[in-house]
DSSP file (Angstrom, degrees, kcal/mol; ACC not computed):
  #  RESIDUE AA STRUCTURE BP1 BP2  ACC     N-H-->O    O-->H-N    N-H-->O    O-->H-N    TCO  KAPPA ALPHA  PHI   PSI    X-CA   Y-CA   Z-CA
    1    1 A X    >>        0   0    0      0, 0.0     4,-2.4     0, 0.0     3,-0.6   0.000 360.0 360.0 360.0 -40.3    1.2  -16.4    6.4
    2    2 A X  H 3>  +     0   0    0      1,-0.2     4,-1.5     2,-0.2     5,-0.1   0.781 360.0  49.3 -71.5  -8.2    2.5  -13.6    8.4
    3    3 A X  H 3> S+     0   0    0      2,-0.2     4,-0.8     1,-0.2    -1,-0.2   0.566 108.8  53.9-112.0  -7.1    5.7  -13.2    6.1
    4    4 A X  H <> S+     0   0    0     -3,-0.6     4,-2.5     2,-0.1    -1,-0.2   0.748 107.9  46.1 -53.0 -42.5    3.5  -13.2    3.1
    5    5 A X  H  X S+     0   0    0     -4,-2.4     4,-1.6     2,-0.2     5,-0.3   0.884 114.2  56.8 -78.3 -24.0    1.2  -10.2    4.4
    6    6 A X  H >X S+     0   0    0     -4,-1.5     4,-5.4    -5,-0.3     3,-2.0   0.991 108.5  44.9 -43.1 -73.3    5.0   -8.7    5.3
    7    7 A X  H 3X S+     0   0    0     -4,-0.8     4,-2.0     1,-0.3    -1,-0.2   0.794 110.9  50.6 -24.8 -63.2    5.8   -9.1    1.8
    8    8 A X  H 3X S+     0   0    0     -4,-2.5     4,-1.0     2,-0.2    -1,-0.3   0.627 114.2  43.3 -71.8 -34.4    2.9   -7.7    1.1
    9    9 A X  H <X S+     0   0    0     -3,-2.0     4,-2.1    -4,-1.6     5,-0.2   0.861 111.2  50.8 -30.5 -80.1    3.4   -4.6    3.6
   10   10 A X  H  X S+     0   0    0     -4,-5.4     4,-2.4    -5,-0.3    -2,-0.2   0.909 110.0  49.8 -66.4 -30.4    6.7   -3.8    2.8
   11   11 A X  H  X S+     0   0    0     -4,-2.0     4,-1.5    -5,-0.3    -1,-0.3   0.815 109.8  49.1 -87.0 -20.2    6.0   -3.8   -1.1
   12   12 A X  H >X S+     0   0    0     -4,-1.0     4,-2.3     2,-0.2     3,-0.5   0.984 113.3  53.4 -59.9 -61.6    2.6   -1.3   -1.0
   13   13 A X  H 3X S+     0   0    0     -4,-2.1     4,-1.5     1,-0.2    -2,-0.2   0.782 112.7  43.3 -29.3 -57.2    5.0    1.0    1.3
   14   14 A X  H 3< S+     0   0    0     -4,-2.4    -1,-0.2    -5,-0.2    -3,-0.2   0.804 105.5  56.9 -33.9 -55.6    7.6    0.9   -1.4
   15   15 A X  H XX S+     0   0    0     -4,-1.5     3,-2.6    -3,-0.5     4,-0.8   0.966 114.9  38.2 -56.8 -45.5    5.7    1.4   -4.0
   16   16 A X  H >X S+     0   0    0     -4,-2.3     3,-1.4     1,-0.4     4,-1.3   0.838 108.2  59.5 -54.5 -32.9    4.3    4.8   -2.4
   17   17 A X  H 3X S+     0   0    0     -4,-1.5     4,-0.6     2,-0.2    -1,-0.4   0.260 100.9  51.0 -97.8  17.2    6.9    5.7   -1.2
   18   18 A X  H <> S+     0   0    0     -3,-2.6     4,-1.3     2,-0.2    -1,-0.2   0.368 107.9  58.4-103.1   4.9    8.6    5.8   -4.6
   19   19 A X  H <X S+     0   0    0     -3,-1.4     4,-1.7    -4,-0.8    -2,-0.2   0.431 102.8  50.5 -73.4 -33.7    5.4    8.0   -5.8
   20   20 A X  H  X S+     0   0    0     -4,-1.3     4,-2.1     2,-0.2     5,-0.3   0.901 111.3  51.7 -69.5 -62.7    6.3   10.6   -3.1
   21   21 A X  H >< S+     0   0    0     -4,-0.6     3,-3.8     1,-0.3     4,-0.3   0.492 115.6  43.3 -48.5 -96.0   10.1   10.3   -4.8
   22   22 A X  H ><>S+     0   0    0     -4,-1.3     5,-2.3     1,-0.3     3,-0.8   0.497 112.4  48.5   4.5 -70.1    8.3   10.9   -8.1
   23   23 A X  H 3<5S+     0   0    0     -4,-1.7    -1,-0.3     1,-0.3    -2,-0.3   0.691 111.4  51.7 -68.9 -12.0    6.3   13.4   -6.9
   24   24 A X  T <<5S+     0   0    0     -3,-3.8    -1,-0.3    -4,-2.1    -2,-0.2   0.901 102.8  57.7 -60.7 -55.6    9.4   15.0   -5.3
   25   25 A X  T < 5S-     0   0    0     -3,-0.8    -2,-0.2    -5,-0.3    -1,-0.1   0.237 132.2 -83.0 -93.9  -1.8   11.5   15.0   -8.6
   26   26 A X  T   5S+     0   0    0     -4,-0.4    -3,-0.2     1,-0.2    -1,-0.1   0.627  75.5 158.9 102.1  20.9    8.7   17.1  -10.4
   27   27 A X      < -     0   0    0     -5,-2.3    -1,-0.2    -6,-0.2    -8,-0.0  -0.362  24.9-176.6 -68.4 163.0    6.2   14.5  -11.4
   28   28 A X    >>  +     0   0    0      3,-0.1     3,-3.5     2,-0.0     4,-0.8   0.483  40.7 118.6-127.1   0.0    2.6   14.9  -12.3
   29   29 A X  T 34 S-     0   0    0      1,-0.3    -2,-0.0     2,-0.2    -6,-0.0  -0.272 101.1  -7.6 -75.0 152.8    1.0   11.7  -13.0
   30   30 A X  T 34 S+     0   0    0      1,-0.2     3,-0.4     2,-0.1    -1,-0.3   0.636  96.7 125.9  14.4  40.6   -1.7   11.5  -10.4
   31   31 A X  T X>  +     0   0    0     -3,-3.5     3,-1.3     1,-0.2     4,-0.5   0.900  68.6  50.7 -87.0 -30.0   -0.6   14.5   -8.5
   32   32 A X  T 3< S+     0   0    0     -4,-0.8    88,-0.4     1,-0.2    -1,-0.2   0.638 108.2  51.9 -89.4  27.8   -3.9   16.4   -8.4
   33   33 A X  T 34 S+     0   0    0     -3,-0.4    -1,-0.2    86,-0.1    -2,-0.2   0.127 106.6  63.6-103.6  11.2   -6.0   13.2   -7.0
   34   34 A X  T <4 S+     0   0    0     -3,-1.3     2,-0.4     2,-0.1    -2,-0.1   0.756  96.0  60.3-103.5  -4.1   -3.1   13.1   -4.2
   35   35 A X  S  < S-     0   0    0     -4,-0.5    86,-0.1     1,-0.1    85,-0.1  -0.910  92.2-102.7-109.6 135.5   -3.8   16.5   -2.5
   36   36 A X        -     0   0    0     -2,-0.4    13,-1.0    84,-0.1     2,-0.4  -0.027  29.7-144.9  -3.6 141.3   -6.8   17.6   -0.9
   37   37 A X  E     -A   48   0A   0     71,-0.2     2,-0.7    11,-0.2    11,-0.2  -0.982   9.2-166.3-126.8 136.2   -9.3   20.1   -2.8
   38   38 A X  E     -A   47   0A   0      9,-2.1     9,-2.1    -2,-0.4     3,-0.1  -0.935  39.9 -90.4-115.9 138.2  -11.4   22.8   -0.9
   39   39 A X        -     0   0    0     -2,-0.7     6,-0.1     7,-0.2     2,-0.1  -0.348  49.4-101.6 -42.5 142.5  -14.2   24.5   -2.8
   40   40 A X        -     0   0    0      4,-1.9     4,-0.3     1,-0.2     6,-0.1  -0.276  38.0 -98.1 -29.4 133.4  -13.4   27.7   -4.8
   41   41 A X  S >  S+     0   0    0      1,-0.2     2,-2.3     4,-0.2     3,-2.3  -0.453 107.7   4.8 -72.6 147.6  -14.1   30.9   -3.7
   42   42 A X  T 3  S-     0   0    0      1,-0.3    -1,-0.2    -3,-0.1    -3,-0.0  -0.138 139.8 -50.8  87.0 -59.2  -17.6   32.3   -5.2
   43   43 A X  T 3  S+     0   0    0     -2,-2.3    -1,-0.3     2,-0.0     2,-0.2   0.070  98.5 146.0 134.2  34.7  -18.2   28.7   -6.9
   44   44 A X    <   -     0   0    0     -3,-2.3    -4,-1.9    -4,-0.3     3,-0.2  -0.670  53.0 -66.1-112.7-173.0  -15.2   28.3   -8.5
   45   45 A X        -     0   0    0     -2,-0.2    -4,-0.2     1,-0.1    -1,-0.1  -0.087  57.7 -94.4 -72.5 153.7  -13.3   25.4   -9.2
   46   46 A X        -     0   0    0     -6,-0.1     2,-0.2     1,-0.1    -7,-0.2   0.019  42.5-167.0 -48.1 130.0  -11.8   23.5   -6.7
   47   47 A X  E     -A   38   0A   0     -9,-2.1    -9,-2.1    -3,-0.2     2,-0.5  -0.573  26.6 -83.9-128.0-162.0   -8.3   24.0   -5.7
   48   48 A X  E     -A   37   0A   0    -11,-0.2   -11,-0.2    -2,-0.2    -1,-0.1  -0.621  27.4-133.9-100.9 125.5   -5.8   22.5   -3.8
   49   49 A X  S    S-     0   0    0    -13,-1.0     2,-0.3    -2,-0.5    -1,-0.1   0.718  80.9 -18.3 -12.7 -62.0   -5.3   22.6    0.1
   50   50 A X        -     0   0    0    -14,-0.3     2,-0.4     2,-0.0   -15,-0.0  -0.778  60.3-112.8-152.3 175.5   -2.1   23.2    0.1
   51   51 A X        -     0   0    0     -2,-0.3     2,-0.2   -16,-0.0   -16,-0.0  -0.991  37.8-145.6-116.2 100.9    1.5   23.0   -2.1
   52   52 A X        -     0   0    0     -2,-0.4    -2,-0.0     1,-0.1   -17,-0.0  -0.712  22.3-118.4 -94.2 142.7    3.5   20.3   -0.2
   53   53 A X     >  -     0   0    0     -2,-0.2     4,-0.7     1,-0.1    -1,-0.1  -0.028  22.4-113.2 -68.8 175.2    7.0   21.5   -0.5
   54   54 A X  H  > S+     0   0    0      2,-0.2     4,-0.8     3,-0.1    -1,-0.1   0.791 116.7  47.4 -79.0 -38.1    9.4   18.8   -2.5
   55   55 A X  H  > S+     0   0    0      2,-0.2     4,-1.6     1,-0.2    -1,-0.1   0.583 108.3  52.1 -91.4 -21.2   11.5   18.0    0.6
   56   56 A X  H  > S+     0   0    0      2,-0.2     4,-1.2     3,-0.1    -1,-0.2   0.915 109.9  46.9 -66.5 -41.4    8.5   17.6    2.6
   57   57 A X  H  X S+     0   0    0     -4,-0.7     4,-1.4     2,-0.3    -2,-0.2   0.696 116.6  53.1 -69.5 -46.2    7.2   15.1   -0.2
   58   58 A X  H  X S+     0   0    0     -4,-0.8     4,-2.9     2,-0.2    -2,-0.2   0.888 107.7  45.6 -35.8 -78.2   11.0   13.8    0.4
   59   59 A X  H  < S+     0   0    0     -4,-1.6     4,-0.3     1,-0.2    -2,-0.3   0.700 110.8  53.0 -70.5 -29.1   10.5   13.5    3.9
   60   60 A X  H >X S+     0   0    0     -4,-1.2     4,-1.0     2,-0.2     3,-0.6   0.851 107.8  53.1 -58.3 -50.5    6.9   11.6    3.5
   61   61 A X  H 3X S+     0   0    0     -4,-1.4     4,-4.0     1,-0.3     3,-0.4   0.940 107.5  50.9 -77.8 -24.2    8.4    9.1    1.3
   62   62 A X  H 3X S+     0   0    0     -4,-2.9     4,-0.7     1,-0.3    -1,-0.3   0.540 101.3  54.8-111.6  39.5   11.1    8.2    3.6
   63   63 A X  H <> S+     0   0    0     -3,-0.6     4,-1.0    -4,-0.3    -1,-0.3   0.565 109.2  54.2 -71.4 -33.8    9.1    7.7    6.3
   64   64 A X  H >X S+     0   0    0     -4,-1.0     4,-1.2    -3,-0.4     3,-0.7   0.957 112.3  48.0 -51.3 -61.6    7.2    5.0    3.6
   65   65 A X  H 3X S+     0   0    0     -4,-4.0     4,-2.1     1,-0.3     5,-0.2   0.929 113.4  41.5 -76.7 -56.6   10.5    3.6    3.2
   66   66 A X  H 3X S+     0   0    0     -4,-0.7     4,-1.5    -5,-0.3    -1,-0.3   0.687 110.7  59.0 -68.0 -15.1   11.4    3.3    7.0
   67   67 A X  H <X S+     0   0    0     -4,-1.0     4,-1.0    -3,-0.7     3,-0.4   0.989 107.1  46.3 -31.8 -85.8    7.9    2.1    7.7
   68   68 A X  H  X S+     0   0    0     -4,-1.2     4,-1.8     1,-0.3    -2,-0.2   0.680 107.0  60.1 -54.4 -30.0    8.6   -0.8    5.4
   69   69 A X  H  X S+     0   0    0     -4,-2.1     4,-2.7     2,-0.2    -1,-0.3   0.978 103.5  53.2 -56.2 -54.5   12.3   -1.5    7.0
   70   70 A X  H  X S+     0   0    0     -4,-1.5     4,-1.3    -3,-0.4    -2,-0.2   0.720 104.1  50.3 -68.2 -16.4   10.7   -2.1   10.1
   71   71 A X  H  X S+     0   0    0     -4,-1.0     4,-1.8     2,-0.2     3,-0.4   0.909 114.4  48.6 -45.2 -58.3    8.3   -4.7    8.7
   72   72 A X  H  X>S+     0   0    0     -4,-1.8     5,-2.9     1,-0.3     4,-2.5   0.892 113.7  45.0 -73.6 -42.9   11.3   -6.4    7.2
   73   73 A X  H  <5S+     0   0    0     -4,-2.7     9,-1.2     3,-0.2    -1,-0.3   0.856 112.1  53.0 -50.8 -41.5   13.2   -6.2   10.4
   74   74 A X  H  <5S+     0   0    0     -4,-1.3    -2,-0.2    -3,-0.4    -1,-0.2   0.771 120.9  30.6 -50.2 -52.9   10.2   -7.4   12.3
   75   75 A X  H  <5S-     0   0    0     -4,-1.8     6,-0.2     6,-0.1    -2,-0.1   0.634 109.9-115.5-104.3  -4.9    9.7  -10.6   10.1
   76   76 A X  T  <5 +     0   0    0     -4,-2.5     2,-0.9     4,-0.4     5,-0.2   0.656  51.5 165.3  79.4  35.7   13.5  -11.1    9.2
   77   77 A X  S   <S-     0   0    0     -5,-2.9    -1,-0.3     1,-0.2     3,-0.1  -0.739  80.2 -22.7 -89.8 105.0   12.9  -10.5    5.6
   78   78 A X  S    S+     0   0    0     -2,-0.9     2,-0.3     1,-0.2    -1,-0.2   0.544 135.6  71.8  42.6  22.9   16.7  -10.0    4.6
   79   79 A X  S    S-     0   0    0     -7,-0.3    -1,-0.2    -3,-0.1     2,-0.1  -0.861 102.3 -98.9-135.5 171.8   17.7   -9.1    8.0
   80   80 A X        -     0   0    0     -2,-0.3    -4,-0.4    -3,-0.1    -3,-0.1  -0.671  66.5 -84.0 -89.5 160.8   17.8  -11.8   10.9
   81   81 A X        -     0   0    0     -5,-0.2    -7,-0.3    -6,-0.2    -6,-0.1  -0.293  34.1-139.7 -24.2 130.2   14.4  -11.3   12.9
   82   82 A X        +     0   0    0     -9,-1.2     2,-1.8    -2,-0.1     5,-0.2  -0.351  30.4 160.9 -63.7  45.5   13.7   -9.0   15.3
   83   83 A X        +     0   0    0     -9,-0.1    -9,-0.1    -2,-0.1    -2,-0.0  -0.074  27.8 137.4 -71.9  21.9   11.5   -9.8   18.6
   84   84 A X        -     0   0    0     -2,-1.8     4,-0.5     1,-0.1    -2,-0.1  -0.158  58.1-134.9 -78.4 172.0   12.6   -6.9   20.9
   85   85 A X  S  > S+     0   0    0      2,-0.2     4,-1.1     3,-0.1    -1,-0.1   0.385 104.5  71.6-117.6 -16.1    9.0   -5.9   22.4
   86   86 A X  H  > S+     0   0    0      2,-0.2     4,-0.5     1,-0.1     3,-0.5   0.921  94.5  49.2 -72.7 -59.8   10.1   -2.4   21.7
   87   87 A X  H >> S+     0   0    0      1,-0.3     4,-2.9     2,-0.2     3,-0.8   0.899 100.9  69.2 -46.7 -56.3    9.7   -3.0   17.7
   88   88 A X  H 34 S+     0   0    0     -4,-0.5     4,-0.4     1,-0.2    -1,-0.3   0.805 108.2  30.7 -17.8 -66.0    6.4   -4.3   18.8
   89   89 A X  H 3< S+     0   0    0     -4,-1.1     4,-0.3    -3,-0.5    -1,-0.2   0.177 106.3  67.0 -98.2  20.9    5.2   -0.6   19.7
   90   90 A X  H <X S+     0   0    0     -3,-0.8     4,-2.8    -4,-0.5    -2,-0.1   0.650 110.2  33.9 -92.0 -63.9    6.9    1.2   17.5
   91   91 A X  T  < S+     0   0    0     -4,-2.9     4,-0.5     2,-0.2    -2,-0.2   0.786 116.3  58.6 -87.4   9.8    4.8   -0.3   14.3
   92   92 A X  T  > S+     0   0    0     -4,-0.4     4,-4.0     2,-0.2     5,-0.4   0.909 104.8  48.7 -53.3 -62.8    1.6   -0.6   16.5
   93   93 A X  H  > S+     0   0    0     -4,-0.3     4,-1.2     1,-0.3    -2,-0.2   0.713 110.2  51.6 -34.4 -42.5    1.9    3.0   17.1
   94   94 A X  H  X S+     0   0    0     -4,-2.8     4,-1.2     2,-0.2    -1,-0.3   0.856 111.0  46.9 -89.1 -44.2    2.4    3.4   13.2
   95   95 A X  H  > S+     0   0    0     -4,-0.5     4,-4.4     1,-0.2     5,-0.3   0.955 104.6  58.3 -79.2 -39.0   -0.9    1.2   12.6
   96   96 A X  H  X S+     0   0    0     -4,-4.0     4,-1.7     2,-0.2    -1,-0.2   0.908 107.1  53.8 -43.9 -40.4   -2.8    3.5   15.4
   97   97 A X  H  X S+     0   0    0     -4,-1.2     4,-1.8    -5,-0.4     3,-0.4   0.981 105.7  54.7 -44.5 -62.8   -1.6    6.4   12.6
   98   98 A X  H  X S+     0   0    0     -4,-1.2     4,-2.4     1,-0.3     5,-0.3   0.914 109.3  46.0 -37.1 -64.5   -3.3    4.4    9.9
   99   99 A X  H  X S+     0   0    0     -4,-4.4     4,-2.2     1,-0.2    -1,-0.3   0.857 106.1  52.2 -78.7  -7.0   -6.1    4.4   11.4
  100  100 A X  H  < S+     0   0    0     -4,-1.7    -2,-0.3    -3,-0.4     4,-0.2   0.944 109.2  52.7 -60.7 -51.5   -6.4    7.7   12.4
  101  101 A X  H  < S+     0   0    0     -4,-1.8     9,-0.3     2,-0.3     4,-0.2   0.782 108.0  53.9 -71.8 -29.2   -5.8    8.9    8.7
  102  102 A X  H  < S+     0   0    0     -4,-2.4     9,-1.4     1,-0.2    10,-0.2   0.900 110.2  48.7 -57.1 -52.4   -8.6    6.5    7.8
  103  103 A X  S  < S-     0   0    0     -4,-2.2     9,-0.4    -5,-0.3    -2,-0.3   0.637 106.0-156.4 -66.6 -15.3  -10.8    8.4   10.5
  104  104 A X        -     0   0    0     -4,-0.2     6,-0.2     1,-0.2    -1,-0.1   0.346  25.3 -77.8  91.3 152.3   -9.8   11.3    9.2
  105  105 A X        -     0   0    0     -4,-0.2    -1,-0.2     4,-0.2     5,-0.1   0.776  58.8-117.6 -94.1 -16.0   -9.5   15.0   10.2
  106  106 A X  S    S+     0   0    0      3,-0.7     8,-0.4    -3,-0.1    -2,-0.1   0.196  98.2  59.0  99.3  -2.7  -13.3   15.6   10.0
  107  107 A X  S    S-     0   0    0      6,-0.3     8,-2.2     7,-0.1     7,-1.1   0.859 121.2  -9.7-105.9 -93.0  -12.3   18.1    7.4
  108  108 A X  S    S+     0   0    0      5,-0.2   -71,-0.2     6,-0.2     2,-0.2   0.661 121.1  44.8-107.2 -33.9  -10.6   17.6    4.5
  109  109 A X  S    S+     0   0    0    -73,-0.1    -3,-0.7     3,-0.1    -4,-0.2  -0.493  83.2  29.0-112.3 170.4   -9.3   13.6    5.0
  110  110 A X  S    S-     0   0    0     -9,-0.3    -7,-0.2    -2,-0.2    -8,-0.1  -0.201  98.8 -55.6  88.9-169.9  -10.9   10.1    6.3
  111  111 A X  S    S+     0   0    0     -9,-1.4    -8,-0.1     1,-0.2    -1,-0.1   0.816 132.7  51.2 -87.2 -37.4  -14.2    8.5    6.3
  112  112 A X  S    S+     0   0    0     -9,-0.4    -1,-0.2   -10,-0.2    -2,-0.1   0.193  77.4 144.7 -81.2  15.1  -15.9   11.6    8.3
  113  113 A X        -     0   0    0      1,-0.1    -6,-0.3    -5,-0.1    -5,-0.2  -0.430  41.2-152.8 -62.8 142.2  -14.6   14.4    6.0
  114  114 A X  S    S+     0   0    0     -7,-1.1     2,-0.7    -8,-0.4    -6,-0.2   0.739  77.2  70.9 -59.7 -49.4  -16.9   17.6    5.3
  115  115 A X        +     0   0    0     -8,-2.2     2,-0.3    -6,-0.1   -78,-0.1  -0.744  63.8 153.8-108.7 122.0  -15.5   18.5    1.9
  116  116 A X        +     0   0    0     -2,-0.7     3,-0.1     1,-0.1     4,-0.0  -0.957  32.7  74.6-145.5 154.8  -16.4   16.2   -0.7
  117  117 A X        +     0   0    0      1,-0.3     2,-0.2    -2,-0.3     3,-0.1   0.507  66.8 104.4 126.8  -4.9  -16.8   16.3   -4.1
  118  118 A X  S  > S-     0   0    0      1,-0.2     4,-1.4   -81,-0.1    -1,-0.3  -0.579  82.7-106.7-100.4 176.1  -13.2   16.4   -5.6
  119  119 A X  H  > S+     0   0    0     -2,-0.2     4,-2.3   -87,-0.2     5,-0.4   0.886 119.4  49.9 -73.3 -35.5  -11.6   13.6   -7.1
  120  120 A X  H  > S+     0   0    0    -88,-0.4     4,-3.0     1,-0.2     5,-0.3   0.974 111.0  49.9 -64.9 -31.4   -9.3   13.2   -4.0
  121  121 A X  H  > S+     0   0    0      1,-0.2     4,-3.2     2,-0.2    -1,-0.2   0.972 110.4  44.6 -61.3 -39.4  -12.0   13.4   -2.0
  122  122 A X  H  X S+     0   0    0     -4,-1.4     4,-0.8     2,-0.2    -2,-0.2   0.872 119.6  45.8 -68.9 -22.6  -13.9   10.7   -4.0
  123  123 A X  H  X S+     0   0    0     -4,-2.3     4,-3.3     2,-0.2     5,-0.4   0.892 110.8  58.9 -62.3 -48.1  -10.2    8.4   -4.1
  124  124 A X  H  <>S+     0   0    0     -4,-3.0     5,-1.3    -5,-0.4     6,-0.4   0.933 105.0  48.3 -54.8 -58.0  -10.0    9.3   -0.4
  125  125 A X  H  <5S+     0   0    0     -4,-3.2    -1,-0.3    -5,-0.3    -2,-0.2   0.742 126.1  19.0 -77.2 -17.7  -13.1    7.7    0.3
  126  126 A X  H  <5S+     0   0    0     -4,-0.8    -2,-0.2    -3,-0.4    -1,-0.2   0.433 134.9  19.5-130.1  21.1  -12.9    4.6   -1.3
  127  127 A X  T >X5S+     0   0    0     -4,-3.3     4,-1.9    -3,-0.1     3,-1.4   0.431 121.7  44.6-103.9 -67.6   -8.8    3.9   -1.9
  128  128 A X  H 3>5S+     0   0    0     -5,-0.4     4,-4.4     1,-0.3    -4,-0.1   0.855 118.2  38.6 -85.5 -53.7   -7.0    5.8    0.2
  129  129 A X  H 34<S+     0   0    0     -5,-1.3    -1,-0.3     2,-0.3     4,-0.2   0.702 118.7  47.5 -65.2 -26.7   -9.0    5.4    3.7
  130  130 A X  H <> S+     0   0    0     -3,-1.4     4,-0.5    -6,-0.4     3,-0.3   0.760 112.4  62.9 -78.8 -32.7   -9.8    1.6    3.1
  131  131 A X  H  X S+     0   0    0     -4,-1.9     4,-0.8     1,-0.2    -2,-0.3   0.811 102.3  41.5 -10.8 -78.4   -6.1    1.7    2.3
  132  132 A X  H  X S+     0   0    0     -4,-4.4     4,-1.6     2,-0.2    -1,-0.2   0.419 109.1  50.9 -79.6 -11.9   -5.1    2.7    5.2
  133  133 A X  H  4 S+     0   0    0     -3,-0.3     4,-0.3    -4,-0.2     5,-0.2   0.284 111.5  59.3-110.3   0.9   -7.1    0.5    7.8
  134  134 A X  H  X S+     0   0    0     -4,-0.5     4,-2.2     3,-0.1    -2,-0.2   0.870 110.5  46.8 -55.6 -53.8   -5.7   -2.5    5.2
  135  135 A X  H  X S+     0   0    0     -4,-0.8     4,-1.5     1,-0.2     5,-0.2   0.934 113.7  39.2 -77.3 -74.2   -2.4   -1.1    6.3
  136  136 A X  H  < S+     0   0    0     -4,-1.6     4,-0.4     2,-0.2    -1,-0.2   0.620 111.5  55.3 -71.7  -7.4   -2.8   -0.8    9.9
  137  137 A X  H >4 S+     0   0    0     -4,-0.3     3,-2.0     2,-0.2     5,-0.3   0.850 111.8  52.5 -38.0 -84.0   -4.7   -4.3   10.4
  138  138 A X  H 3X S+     0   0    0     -4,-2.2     4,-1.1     1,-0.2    -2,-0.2   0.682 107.1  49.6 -28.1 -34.8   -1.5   -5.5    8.5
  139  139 A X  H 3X S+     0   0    0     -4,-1.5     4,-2.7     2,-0.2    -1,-0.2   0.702 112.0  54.9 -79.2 -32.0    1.1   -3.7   11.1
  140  140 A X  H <> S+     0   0    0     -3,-2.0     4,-1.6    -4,-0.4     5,-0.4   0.961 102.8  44.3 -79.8 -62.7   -0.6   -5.2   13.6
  141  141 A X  H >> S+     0   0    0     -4,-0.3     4,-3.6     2,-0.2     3,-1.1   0.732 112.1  56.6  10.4 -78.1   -0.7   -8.5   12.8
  142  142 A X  H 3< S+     0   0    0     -4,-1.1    -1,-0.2    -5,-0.3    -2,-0.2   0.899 108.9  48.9 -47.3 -57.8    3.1   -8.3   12.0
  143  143 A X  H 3< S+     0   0    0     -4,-2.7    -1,-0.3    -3,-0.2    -2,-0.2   0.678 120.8  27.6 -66.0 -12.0    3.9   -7.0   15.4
  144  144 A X  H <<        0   0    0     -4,-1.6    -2,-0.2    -3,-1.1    -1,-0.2   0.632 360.0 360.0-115.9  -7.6    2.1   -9.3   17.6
  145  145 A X     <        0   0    0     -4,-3.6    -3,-0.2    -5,-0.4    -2,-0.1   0.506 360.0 360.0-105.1 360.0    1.9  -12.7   15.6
């Protein structure tokens, strides 16, 4: 079972993190549900947080990608296994992220976010943030079983 939910791990990591490449390379397909929205000044329309650079976007996905190595190392999925105890708290540590991003900044991300009302905010709250406490249940698992 655990080297199914690996499987299962390492290919939602992939995928995203070949949506950051996308989104690197000048893509558009679901780029404004991927950003944060803050209200409009006045009451106008909502706009985006921020402008994540391309090599930041770059640098996100292959953090996805190395995320997903270490699952594979972890569970010896095309690599021999890995049990070092080290590996262990490396993607615990990763899944404590998850759920942090699931909790949110109080602001703009998570289950507690303020600003609501966008479509990322409405994605946020039911994909992105269930998503992500999918995601770090699943890293743990991997690392201790």
């Amino acid at each position: 079972m655990t080297f199914v939910l690996a499987q299962s791990l390492v290919t939602i990591f992939a995928m995203i993190s070949l949506i950051h490449v996308y989104w690197a390379l000048g893509g558009q397909w679901a780029f404004v549900a991927a950003v944060p929205q803050v209200p409009g000044e006045d009451g106008a329309q909502s706009r985006p947080a921020f402008k994540p650079s391309r090599w930041l976007t770059l640098l996100v996905a292959f953090g996805l990608l190395l995320i997903a190595a270490l699952v594979c190392l972890r569970v010896g999925w095309w690599v021999p296994a890995v049990s070092h105890q080290s590996l262990q708290w490396v993607i615990s540590a990763i899944a404590m992220l998850m759920f942090a991003r699931a909790i949110g900044d109080s602001n703009l991300v998570g289950f507690f976010k303020q600003v609501k009302g966008s479509e990322f905010a409405r994605l946020d709250t039911w994909v992105y943030s269930p998503l992500c406490v999918v995601l770090g249940a699943g890293l743990l698992v991997v690392a201790w079983i």
